[in-house]
N, C-alpha and C positions, 0 to 999 in steps of 0.2 A: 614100825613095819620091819619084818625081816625076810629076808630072802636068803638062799640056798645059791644063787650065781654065783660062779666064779669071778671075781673083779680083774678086767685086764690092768696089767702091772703097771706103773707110775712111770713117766717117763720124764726125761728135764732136757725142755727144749733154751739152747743158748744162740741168741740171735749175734750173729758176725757178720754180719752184713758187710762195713768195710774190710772182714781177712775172708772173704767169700770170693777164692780166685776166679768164679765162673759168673763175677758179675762185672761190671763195664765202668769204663772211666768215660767220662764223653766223648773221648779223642782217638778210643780205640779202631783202630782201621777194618773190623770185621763183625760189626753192628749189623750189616745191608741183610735183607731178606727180597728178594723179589716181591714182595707187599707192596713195596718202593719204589716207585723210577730215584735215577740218579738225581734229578731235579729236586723231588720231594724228602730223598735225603738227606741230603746238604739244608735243605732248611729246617725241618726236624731238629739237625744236631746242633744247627746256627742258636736256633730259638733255646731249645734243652738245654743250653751248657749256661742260660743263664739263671742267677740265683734271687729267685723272689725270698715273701717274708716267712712262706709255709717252711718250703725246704728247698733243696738243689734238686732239678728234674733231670733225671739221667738214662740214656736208652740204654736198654738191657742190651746183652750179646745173645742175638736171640740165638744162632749155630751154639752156643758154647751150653747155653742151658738146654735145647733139645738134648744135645749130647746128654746131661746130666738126669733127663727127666727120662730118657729113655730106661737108662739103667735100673730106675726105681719099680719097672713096671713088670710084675712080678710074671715070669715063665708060666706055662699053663703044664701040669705034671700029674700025674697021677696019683702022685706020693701026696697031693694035700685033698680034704675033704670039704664038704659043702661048706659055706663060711667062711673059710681061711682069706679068700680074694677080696673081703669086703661084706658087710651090714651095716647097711646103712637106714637110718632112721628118719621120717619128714613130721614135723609136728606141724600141720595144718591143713587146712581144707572146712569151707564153710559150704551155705546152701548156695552162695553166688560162685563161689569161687571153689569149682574141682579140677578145671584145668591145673592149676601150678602145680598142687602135690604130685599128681600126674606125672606131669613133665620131668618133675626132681629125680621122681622114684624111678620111672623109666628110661631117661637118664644115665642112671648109675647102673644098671643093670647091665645098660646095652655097652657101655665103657665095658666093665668087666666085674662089674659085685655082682656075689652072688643071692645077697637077699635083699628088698629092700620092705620097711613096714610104712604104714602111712597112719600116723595119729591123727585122726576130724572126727569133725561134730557128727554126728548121728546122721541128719538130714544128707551130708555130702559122704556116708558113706558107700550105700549100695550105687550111687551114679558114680563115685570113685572107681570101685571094683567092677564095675561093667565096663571100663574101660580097658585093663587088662587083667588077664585071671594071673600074673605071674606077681601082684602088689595082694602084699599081707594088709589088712584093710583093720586098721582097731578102733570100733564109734565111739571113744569113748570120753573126750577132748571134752565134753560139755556135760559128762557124768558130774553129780556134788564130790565124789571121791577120786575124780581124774587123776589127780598127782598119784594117789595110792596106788590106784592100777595100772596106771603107765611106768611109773620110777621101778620098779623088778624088769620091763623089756629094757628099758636103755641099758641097764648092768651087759646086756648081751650084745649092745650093736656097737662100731665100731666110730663112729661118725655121725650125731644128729645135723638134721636142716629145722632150724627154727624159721617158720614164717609164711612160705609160699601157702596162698589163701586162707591165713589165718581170719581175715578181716579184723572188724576194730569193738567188737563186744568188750565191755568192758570187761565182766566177769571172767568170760576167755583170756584177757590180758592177763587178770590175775593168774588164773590156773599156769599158763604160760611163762609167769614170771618165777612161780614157785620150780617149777621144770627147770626153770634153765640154772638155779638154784641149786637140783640134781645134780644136773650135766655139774658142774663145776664142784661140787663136794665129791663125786667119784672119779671128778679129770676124764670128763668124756669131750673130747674136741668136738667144737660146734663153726657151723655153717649160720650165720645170721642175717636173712636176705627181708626185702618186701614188708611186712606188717611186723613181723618179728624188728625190724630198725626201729617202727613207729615206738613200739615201746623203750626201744634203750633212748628214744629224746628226752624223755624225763626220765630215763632210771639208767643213765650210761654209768653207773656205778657197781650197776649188776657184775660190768666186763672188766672194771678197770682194774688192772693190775694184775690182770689172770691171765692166763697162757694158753696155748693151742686153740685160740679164735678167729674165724676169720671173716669179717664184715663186708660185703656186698652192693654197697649202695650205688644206686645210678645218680646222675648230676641233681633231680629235685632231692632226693634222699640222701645226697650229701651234703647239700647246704643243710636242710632241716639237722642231720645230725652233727656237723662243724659250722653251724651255718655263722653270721654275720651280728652285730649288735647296731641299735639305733644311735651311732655313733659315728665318726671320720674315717675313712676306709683303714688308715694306721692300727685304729683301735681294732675294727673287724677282724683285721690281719691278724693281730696279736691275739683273739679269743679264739678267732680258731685252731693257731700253734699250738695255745694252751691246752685245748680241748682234745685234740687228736694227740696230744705229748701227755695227758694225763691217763691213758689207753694203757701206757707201759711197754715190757717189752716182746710181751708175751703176744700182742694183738695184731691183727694184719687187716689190711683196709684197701680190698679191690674196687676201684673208683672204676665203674662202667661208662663208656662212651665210644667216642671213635676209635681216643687209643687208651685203651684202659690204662690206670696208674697203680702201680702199688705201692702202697702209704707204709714205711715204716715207723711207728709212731715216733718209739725213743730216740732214733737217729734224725726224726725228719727229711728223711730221704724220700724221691719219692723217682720211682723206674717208671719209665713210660714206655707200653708194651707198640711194639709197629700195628700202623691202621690192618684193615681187612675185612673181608667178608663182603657187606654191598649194603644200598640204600634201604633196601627193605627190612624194616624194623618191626614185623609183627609180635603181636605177642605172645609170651611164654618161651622167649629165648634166653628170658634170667635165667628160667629156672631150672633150663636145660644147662646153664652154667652153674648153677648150685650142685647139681647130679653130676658133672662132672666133675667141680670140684671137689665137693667130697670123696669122690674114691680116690683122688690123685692122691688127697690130703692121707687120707687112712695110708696108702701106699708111701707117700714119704717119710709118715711116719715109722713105718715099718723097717724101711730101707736104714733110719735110723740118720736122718740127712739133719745138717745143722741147722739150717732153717727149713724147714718142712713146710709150714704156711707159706714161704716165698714161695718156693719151688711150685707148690699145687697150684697156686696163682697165674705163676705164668704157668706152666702148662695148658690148664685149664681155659686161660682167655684165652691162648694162643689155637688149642684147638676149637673151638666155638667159633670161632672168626673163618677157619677154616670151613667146618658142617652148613656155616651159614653160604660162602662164598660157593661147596657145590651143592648144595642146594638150588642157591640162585642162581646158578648156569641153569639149571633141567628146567626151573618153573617159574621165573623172572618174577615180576609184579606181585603173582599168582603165590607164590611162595609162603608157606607157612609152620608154622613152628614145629607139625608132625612130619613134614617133606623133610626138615633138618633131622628129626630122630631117624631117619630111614639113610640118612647119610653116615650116622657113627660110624659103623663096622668099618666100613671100608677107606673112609679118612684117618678112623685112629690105625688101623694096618698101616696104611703110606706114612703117616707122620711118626708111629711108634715103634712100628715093627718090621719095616723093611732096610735095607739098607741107602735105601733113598728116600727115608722118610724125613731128613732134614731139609731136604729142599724144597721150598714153596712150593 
């Protein structure tokens, strides 16, 4: 197969996580976010500074990295043209499942990319595209020649999402595995969230030792992908050090929950971002964290930041915590994943672009 795309340039991402002056020692006196009463921060930091068998859980400074994430988030000028802000790419979407691609795609738009495409099966494309006219919609996920005709668009985007409603077709895994195959012979940094993890549990070899990835999973999908062995809790312990330590050091591992974690494999580190947002866990709020993640991710790459995967990470949870929390003020209970898309603009303003946007 050949193609006529320009391949964007090679980059060499080196992860310094401990000479990373904008990340936190446990003890540091300016961790506090108002996420926190004083109460619940003192124990946060009690609990975090101790050291299990995975790694050492350490709270991030969240003021020090807003600072740093702000800087990455590129000016809006006239001097650049459609694309430059971001293309971002979502490989999924089945006949059940059109919500996530969705979500991903518009997502990233409403952050600040400027194109996003959506790779699904046939059946979930025209209900994809009716959803909004601004997603490049390609049915082509379940064509016999998929890889063929998809592998020439990724050359042009800047960021794929493997996974949001891929579902679990066997065939489609295939196609999906050979893809992500692509992504990684032309160093396209990928987003690897929902059905896209199901496959790395038997094929995490695909990721290991590769660079600019960054993994997703909520608490079931992260036991399944570090999960435990039919053994003594020691022995668990120790398989899943191995398993998240044979990732390398290229890999990055946003553990979703109350407070999301991020997993650096080869250090065994792992930053525990401050709670937020609110009880209401409906869904398609991954996958509104995939779309945001990847533009940050394309953006720090760009900025040319030593760890780029950190950096998009927190950002990323940090603002979704937020879109969630006013969301949940206007619509309480009621509250649901498109009430949070409708909140972007104006939380990434206050958190990104104002001068009071570090503060809770």
């Amino acid at each position: 197969m050949q193609t006529s795309i320009l391949r964007t340039k090679p980059r060499t991402t080196v992860f310094l996580i401990n000479q990373f002056r904008c990340l936190p020692s446990p003890t540091a006196s300016d961790n506090g976010c108002s996420f926190y009463t004083q109460q619940q921060q003192q124990q946060l930091n009690k609990s975090q500074q101790q050291v299990n068998v995975v790694g050492m859980e350490i709270p991030v400074q969240t003021q020090k990295l807003l600072k740093l994430s702000r800087t990455v988030v590129p000016r809006l000028t006239d001097s650049r043209h459609k694309g430059q802000y971001g293309r971002i790419g979502v490989v999924g979407g089945s006949l059940e499942y059109t919500g996530a691609p969705y979500f991903a795609a518009i997502s990233s738009l409403k952050i600040g990319a400027d194109l996003a495409h959506v790779f699904c099966q046939k059946e979930a494309a025209i209900v994809i595209k009716s959803y909004s006219p601004e997603l490049i919609v390609h049915p082509n996920l379940d064509d016999e020649n998929a890889v063929e005709i998809i592998a020439p668009w990724l050359e042009r985007l800047h960021v794929i999402i493997i996974g949001p409603g891929l579902g679990r077709d066997p065939e489609i895994q295939k196609t999906v595995i050979e893809l992500i195959k692509v992504c990684l012979q032309i160093e396209k940094p990928m987003v690897i969230d929902a059905d896209g993890l199901a496959i790395l549990n038997d094929h995490l070899d695909l990721i290991q030792g590769q660079r600019n990835v960054i993994l997703t999973p909520n608490a079931m999908e992260f036991r399944r992908l570090f999960g435990t062995v039919a053994s003594p809790a020691s022995e668990s312990d120790k398989f899943c050090k191995e398993r998240m330590a044979s990732l390398g050091e290229g890999v990055i591992v946003l553990e979703k929950g109350a407070h999301d974690r991020i997993h650096i494999p080869n250090t065994s580190e792992i930053y525990v971002m401050p709670s937020g947002g609110s009880g209401r866990r409906c869904g398609g709020q991954g996958d509104l964290l995939c779309g945001a993640l990847s533009v940050f991710f394309h953006w720090s790459l760009e900025a040319n930041q030593a760890n780029p995967g950190f950096l998009a990470a927190f950002a990323a949870s940090y603002f979704l915590k937020h879109c969630n929390a006013a969301a949940f003020q206007k619509h309480g209970r009621g509250m649901l994943a498109t009430d949070m898309i409708g909140e972007i603009p104006s939380v990434f303003a206050r958190i990104f672009e104002s001068n009071e946007g570090t503060q809770c």
